[in-house]
Backbone as CSV, one residue per row, in Angstrom:
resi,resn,N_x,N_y,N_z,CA_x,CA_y,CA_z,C_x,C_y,C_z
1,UNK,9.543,1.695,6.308,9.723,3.090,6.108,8.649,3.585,5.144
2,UNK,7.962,4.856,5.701,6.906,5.664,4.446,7.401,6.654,4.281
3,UNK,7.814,7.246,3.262,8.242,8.565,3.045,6.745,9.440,1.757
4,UNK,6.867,10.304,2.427,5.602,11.192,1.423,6.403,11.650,0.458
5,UNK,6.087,11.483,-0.434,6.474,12.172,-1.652,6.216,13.339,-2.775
6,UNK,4.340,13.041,-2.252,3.324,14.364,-2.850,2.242,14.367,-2.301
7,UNK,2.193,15.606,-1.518,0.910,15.360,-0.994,-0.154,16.187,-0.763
8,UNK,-1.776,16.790,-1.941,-2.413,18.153,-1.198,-3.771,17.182,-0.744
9,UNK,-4.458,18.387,-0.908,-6.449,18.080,0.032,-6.517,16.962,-1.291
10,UNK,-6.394,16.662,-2.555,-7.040,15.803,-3.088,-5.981,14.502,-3.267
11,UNK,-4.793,14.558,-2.298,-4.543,12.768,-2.445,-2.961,13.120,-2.190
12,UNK,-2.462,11.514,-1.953,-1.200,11.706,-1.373,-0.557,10.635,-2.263
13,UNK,1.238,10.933,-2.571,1.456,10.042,-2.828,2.571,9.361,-2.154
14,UNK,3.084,8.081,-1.646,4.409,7.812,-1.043,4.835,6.062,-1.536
15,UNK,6.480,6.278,-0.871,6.870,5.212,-1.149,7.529,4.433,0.475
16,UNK,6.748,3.106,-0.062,6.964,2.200,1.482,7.462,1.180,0.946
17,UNK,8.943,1.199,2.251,10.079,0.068,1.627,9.507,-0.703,3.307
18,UNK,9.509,-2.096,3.057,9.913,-3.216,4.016,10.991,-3.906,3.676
19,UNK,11.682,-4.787,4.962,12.709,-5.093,4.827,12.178,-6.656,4.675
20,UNK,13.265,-7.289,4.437,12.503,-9.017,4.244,11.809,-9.517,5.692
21,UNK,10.868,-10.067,5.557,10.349,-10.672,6.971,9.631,-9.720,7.308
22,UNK,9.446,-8.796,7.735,9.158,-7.380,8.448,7.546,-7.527,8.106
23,UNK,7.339,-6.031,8.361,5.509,-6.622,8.426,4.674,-4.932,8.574
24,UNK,3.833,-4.561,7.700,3.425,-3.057,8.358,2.193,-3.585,9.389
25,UNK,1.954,-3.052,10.544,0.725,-3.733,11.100,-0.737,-3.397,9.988
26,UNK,-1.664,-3.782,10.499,-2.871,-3.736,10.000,-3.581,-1.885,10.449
27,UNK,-4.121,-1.698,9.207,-4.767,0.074,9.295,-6.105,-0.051,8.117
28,UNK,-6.229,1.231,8.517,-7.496,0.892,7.299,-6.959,2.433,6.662
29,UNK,-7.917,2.792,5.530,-8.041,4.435,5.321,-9.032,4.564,4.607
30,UNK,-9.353,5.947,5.007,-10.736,6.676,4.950,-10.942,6.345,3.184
31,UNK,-9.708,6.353,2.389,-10.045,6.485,0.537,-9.504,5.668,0.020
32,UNK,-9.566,5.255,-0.630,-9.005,4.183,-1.719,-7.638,4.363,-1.941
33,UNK,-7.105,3.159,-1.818,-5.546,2.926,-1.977,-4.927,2.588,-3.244
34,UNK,-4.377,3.022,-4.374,-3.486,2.357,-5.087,-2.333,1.819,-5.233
35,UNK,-2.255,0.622,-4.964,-0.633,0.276,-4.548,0.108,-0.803,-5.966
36,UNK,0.919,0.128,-6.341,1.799,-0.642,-7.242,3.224,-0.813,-6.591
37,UNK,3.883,-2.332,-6.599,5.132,-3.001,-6.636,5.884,-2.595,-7.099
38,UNK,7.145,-1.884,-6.807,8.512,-1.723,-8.313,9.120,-2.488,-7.797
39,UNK,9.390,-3.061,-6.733,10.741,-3.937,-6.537,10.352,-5.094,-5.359
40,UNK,10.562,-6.092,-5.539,10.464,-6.952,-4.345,9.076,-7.710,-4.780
41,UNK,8.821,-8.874,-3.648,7.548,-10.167,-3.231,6.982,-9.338,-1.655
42,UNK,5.892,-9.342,-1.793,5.071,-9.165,-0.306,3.710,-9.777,-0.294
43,UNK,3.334,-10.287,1.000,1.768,-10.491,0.714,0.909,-9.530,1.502
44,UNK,-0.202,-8.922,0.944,-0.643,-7.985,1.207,-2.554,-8.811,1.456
45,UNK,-2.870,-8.495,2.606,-4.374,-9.048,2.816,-5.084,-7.850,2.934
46,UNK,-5.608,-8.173,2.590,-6.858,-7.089,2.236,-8.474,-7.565,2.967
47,UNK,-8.860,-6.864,4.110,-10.536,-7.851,4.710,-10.106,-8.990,4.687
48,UNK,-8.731,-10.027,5.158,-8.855,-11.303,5.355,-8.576,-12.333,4.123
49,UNK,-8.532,-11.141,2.889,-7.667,-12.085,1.618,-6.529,-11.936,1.333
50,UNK,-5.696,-12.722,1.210,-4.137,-12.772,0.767,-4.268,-12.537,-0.465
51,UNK,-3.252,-11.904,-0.953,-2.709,-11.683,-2.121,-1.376,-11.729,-2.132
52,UNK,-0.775,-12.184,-3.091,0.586,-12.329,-3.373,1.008,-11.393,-4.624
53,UNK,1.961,-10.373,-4.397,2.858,-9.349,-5.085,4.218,-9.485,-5.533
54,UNK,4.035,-9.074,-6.764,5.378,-8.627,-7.077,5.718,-7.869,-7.808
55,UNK,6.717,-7.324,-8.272,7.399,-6.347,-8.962,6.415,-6.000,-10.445
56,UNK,5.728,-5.435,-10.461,5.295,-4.577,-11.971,3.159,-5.148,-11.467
57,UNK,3.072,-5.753,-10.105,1.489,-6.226,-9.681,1.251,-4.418,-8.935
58,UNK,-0.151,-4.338,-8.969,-0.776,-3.101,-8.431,-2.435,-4.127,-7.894
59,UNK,-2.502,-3.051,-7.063,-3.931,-3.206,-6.515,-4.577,-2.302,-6.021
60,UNK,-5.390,-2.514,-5.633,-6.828,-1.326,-5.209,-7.047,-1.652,-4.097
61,UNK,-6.884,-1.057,-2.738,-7.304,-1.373,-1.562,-8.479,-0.274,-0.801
62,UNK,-9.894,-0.935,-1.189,-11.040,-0.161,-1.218,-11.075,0.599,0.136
63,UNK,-11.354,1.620,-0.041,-11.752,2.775,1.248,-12.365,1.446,2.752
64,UNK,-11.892,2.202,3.797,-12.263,1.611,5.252,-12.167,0.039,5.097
65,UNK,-11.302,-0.476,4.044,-10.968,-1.827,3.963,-9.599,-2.465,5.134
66,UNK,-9.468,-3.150,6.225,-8.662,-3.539,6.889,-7.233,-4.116,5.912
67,UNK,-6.250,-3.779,6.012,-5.136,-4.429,5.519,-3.770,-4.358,5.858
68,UNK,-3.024,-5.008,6.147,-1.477,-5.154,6.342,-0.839,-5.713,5.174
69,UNK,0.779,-5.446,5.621,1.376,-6.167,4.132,2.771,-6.916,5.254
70,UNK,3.246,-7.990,4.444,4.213,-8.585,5.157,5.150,-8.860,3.757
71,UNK,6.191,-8.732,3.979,7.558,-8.715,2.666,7.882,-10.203,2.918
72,UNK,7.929,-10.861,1.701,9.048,-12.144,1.577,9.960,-11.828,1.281
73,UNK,10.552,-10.864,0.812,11.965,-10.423,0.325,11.736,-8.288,0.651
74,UNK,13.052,-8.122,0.595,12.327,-6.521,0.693,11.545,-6.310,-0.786
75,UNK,10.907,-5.284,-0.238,9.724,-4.612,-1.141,9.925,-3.124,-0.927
76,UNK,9.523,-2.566,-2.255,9.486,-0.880,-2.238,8.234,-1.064,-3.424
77,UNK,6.839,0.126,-2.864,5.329,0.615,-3.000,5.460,1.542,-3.446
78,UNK,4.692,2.217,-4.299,4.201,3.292,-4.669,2.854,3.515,-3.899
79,UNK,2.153,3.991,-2.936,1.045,3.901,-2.660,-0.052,5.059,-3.002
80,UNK,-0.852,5.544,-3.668,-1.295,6.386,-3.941,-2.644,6.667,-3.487
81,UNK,-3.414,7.847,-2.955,-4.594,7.705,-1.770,-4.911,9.080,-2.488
82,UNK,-6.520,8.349,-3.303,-7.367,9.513,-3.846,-8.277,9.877,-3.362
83,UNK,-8.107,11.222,-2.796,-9.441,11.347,-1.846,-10.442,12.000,-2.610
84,UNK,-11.160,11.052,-3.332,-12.148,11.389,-4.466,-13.455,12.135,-3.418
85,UNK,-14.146,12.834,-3.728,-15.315,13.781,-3.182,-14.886,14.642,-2.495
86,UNK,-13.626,14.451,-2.227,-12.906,15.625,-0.858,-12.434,16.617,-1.698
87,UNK,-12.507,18.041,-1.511,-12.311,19.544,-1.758,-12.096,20.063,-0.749
């Protein structure tokens, strides 16, 4: 589930719950991603690297970078998308 939470022309913000096992497919986006953990384990690849998450971990998922996330337990994201140069 993604629910938007805030969103104008300079960036969006939402929260994405997976359930355990579950999986978002693979996407890219045009701006840089900030994704902080509040609750739950997921592994999140980023261009073909795993990373392993959890509750209070954040990361940076660089503009037109390929990535999916898959939950070991459920997980709930903060994901935040700055569309820096955009007006």
């Amino acid at each position: 589930m993604i629910r938007t939470l805030f969103q104008k022309s300079s960036g969006r913000i939402s929260l994405v719950s997976v359930e355990k096992g579950e999986a978002l497919t693979e996407r890219t986006s045009a701006f840089d991603v900030f994704a902080q953990v509040i609750s739950g384990e997921a592994d999140l690849t980023i261009s073909g690297t795993s990373h392993k998450l959890k509750k209070g971990n954040s990361i940076v998922i660089p503009a037109h970078a390929s990535h999916c996330l898959r939950s070991e337990e459920k997980v709930k994201m903060i994901l935040t998308v700055l569309k820096h140069g955009y007006e």
